[in-house]
N, C-alpha and C positions, 0 to 999 in steps of 0.2 A: 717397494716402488709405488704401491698403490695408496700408500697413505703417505707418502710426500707428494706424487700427483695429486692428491687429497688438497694438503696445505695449500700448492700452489697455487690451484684452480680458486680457494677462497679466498687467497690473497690478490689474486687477478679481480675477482668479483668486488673485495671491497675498495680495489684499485680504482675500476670502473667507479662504485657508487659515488668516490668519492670529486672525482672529474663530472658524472653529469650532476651529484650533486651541487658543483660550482656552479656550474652552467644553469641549473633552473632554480635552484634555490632561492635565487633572488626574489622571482616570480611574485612570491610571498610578504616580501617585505618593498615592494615598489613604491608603496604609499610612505614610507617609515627612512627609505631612502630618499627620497626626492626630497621631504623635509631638511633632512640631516645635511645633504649637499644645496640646499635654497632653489633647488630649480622643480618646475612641473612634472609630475608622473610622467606625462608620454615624451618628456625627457630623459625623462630616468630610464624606461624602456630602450634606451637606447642599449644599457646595462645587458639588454636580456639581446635585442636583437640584431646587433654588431657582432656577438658572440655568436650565433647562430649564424652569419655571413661568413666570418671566418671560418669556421666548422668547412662549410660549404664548398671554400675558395682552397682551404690546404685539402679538402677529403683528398683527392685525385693524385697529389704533388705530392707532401711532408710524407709520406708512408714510403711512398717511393724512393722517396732521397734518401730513407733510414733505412731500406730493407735489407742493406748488406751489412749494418753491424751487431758488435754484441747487444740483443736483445736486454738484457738486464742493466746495462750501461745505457741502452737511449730511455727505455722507463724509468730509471733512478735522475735521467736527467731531467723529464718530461714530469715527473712528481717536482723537482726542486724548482722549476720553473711557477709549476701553479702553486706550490708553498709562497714563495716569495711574493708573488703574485695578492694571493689571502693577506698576508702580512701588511702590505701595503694597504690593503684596502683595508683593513681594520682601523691603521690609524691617521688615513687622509682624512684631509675635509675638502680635498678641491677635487671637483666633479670629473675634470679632463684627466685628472691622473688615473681617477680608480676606473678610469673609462677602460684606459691604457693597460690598467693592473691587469684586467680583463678580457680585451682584446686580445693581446699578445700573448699570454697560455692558451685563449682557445684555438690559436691557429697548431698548437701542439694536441690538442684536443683526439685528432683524427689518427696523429701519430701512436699515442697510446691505448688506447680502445680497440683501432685495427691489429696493433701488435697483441694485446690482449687474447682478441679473439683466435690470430695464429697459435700463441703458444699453448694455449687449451686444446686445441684441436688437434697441434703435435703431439701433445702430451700423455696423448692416446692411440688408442687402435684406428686407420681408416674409420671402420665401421662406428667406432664407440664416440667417433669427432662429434656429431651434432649433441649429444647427451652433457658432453662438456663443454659445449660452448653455452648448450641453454643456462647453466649453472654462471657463465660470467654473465649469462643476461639478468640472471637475476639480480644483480647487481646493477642494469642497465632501468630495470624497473625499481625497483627500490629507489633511486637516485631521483624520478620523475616524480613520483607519486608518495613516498615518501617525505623525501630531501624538503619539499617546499613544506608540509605541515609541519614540520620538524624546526626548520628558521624560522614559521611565523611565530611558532609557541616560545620558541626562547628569545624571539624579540620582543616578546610582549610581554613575557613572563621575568624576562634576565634584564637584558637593553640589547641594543641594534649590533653593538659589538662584541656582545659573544656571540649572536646570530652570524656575523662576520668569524669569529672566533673555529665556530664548530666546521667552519669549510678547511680551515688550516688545521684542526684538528685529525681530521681524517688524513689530512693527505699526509701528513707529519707519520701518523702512525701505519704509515701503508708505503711511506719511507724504509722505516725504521726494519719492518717486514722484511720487504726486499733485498733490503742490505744483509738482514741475519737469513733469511729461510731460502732466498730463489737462488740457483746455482747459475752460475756463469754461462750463459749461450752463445759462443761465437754464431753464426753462421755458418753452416756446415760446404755447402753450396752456393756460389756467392752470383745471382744472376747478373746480369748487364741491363742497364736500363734498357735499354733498346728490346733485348728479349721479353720484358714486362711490359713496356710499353706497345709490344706486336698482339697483343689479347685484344685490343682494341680496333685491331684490323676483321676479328673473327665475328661472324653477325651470331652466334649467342651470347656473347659480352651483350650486344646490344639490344638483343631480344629479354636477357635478362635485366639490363639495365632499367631496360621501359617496365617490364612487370615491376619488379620492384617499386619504380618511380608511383605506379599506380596502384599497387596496393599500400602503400605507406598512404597517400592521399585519402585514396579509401577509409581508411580508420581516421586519420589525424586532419582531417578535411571536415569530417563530422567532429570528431573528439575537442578537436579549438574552441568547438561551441556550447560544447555538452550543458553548462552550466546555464546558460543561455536559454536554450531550449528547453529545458527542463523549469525556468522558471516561468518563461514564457506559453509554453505548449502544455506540460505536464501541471502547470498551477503547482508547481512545491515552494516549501517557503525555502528563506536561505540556511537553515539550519538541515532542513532535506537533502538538499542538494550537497550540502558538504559531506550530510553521510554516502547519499549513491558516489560522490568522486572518492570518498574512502573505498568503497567497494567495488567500485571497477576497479583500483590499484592491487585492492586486496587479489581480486578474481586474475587479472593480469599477471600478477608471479605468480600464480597458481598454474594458468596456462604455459609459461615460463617450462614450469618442473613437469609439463605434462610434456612439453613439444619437443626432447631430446629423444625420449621415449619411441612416439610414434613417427620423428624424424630417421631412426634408425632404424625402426620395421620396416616401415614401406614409405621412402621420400616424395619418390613420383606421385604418388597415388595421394601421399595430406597433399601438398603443393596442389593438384589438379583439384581437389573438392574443397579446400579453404574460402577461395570466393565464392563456391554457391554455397558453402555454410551461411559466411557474413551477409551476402545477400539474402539470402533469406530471414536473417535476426533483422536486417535492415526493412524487411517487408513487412514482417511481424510489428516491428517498433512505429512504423508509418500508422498504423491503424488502431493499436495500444498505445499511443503514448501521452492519451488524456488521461487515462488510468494508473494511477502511482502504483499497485505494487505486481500485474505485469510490465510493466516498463523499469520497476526495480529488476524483475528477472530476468530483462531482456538485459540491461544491465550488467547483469552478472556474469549472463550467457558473451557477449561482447566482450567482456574486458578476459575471458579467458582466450575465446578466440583474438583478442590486441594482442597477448600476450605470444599467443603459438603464431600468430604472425610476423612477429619482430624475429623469430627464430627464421621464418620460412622464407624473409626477405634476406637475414643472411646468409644462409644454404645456398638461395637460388644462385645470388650472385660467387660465391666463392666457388662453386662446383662449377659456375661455368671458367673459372681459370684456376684450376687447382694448382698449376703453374709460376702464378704470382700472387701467393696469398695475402702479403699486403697490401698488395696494390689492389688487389680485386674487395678487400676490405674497404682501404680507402673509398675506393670507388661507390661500392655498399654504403658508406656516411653519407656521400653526398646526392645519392641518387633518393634517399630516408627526406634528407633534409629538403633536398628540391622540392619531393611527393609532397611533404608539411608543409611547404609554402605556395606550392601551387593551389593543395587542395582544400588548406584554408580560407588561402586568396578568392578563390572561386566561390566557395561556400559563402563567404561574407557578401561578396559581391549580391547571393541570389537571396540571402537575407534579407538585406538590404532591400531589395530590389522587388522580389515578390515574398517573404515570409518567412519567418524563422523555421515554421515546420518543415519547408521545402527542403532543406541542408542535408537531407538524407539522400537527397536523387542525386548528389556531388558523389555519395559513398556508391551507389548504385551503378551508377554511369562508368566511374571509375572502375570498380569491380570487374563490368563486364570486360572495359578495355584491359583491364590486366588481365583477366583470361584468356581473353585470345592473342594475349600476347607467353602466358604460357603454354597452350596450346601449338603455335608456330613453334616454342622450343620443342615440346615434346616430341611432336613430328619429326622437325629438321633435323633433331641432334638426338635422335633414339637412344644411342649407346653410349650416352655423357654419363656418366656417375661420379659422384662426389670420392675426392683424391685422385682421380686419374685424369690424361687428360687425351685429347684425342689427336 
């Protein structure tokens, strides 16, 4: 039993890599796109950040509407979708279509990823859940931080469309997976919308919702700009700067395969000291980060902590509705995705406005607001633990 939980959780994981792979990959070839369909980069961008709206607009809905069927049957549909999807985009040349090609899986996007993260977590003991869900994250980071070096090199190396190529590549073979190795899951328990949708009545959905909202910001509020900053603040040339974003990726699945671990000793206790970790790498990096190789370590030290935080933002929220776990997933996508665009938004704004160095007090500020906003859980909700519910 333990080594087909094995198989499944890796097939989940390169499930995952290969949906956010769709979704950022592009990232990488914007400049190589925009040519190929005749229209401007920050049209092309539309590529990346329409996908990302969608993401945002089904997280809450699509999981919900799918929670009562067989789990193997909506991912096998959910992969054929963004197959077909790649396909097309490989061999358009009109911009509105691959827009299209695009938009419309990632609104499936939230569907597969949230059911991902459920069946890893059933798939195991209560206890053993966060250990195997960090295992489908790694698949969630490999996707970000991989996925785009990966499309620029074979577009530049290959051409534009097996860069296109390798996005249907994976999902074809994570297809194929599925069909042969994941066994049949109806739903055992079949809730009523109404019953998943009553979580949203309880104020730790929503004490949880905001931490999350604000430590996602926290990192990816600063992290939008990483490159930015680091050429501007830290003087690295562009060849630096692409090895520190290799290495905060690296360090990131690293924190990944650390945060199952110490997610299952003691939740309460990482959850409560993660943001005065981050804030304090954050204070560290304000005062080092004219200095290239402490601010390489600070670096390091960050993207492990990135890493065991994308873990710790989906504990928080699923343990607050152990009840509705897709849904409390979905909900987890899009509370990730709002943090990234607010706390981008804001970040840019104060770049802009007073100084790229500043973009750290966006991580700070946020920080502190998401700890007191887990703080009010921990009080309010003492006897909450992850799989039960109250």
């Amino acid at each position: 039993m333990k080594n087909s939980n094995g198989v499944l959780i890796f097939i989940l994981a390169v499930g995952v890599f290969g949906i956010i792979n769709t979704e950022m990959g592009v990232i990488g070839i914007l400049p190589e796109l925009a040519g190929h369909f005749d229209v401007n980069v920050s049209t092309a961008g539309l590529l990346v950040s329409l996908f990302a709206l969608a993401i945002a607009i089904a997280g809450p809905t699509l999981p919900l509407v799918f929670s009562g069927m067989n789990r193997k049957h909506v991912m096998l549909m959910v992969l054929a979708i963004f197959i077909i999807g790649n396909i097309i985009s490989i061999f358009t040349h009109d911009f509105t279509t691959a827009l299209l090609a695009r938009v419309i899986p990632a609104f499936f996007h939230p569907v597969y990823v949230s059911m991902a993260f459920s069946v890893a977590g059933a798939s195991v003991s209560e206890k053993e859940a966060p250990k195997a869900i960090s295992k489908v994250f790694i698949g969630v980071s490999a996707g970000m931080v991989l996925g785009v070096p990966a499309v620029s090199l074979i577009a530049n190396t290959v051409s534009l469309e097996a860069a296109m190529s390798f996005f249907a590549l994976v999902n074809i073979l994570t297809f194929i997976a599925t069909v042969w190795f994941v066994p049949s899951m109806p739903v055992e328990e079949r809730r009523s919308y109404g019953s998943q949708l009553r979580i949203l009545t309880h104020g730790v959905t929503w004490l949880s919702i905001l931490a999350v909202l604000f430590l996602n910001a926290a990192v990816f509020g600063v992290y939008s700009y990483l490159a930015e900053y680091l050429g501007a603040v830290t003087n690295m040339s562009a060849q630096l700067i692409s090895i520190m974003l290799f290495l905060y990726g690296l360090a990131n699945i690293a924190g990944n395969m650390m945060a199952g671990r110490i997610l299952t000793e003691n939740p309460i206790r990482t959850v409560t000291i993660f943001p005065l970790a981050l804030l304090a790498v954050y204070l560290v990096f304000y005062f080092v980060a004219e200095l290239a190789m402490p601010t390489a370590c600070i670096i390091l030290a960050w993207g492990i902590l990135g890493g065991i935080g994308a873990n710790i933002n989906q504990y928080w929220m699923t343990s607050s509705a152990p009840q509705a776990p897709e849904f409390a997933n979905g909900l987890f996508l899009t509370s990730v995705n709002l943090g990234t665009t607010i706390g981008a938004g804001i970040a840019g704004i104060i770049m802009a406005q007073i100084g790229t160095r500043y973009i750290l007090s966006v991580g700070v500020l946020s920080l502190v607001i998401g700890f007191v906003f887990i703080l009010l859980r921990n009080s309010l909700y003492k006897n909450l633990e992850y799989g039960r519910g109250d």
